[in-house]
N, C-alpha and C positions, 0 to 999 in steps of 0.2 A: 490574514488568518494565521492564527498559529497551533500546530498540534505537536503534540508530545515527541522527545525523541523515539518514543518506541515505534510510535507511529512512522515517523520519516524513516527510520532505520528499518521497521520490517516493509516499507516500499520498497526502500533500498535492495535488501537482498532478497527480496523475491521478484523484481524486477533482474537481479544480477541471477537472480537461477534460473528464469525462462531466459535468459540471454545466452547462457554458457548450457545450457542441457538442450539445448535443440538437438544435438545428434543423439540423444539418445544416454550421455552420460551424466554423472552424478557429480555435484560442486561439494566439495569440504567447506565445513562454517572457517575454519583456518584462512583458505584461498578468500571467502568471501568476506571474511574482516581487514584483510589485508588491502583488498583492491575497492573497498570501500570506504576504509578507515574507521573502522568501529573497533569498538572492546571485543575482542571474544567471547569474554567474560558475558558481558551483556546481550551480545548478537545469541550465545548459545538461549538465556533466556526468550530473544524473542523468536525464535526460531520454534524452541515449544510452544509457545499461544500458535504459531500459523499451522503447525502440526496437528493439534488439539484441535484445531479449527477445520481438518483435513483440507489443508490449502499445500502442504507439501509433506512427502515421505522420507524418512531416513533411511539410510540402508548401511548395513555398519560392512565391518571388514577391510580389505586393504584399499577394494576401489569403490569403498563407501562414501557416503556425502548426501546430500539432500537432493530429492527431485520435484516437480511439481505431480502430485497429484493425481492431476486433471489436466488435459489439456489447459493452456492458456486461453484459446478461442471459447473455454467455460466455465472461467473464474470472471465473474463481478467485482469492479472495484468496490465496491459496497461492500463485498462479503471479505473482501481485506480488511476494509475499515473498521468494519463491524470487528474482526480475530481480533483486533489492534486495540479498538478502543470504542466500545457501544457506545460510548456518550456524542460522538461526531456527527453520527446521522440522525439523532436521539429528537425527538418532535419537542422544542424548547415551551416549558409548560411556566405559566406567568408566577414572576415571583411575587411573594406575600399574599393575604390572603383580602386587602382593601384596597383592589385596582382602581383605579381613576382611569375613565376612557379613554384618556388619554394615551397609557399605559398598555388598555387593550387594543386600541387602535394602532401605537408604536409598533408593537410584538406584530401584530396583525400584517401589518401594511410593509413592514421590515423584515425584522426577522421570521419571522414566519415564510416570507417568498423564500428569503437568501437557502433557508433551511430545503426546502423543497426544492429549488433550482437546484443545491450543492445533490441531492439525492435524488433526482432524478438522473444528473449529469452521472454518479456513480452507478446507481443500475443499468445507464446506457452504456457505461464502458467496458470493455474486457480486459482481463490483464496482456493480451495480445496486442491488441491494440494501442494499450496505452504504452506495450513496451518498444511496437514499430514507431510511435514519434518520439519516445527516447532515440533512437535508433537513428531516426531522422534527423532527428535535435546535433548529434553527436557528430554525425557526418557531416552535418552542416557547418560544422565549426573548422574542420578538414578543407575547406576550399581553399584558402587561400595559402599557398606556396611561394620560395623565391627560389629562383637559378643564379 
């Protein structure tokens, strides 16, 4: 599957801001193109759609930065998806207007599950969630040492 970088990138840092604002404080788009390797330029863009989306707040000043919102335990990945880019969870409607059953049965029988599987699995998840098996993901990588 493949979705846009704005898409990957506002995962990206809003995954990196419920990670780093657990106590309570605020992440700079700076720190957070830095430790994730994005534009600025571009991160500050998508940072507004998540904004607009009220999936996270600004707060300016010296120890300004972005915060989530909402709790993480009540963001949907769907509702990320959706700030990102409506067309991902989007109900794929048949192309042309002289389907062959074919056609309707492909969509049907294919695309149509994958569609519904992918957007169910996003209403099920939270951004909490999905960022604890980041989390897990990351440490997992941590095992293995040498003396």
């Amino acid at each position: 599957m493949r979705v846009s970088t704005r898409v990957e990138y506002g995962i990206l840092a809003l995954a990196d801001i419920a990670l780093h604002t657990e106590g309570g404080t605020s992440v700079s788009a700076p720190d957070i193109a830095e430790r994730q390797n994005i534009s600025g330029k571009y991160l500050e863009q998508i940072l507004t759609h998540l904004k607009q989306a009220g999936l996270i707040r600004a707060q300016k000043g010296m120890r300004g930065g972005y915060t989530l919102s909402h709790p993480a335990e009540k963001i949907k990945l769907s509702e990320v998806l959706n700030a990102l880019d409506t067309s991902i969870l989007e109900e794929m409607s048949p192309a042309g207007g002289n389907d062959s059953s074919l056609r309707v049965a492909v969509n049907a029988c294919l695309w149509g599950k994958l569609n519904r599987l992918m957007t169910e699995f996003a209403e099920s998840k939270t951004l909490a969630e999905f960022v604890q098996e980041c989390r897990n993901q990351i440490s997992d990588g941590w095992d293995m040492y040498s003396i």
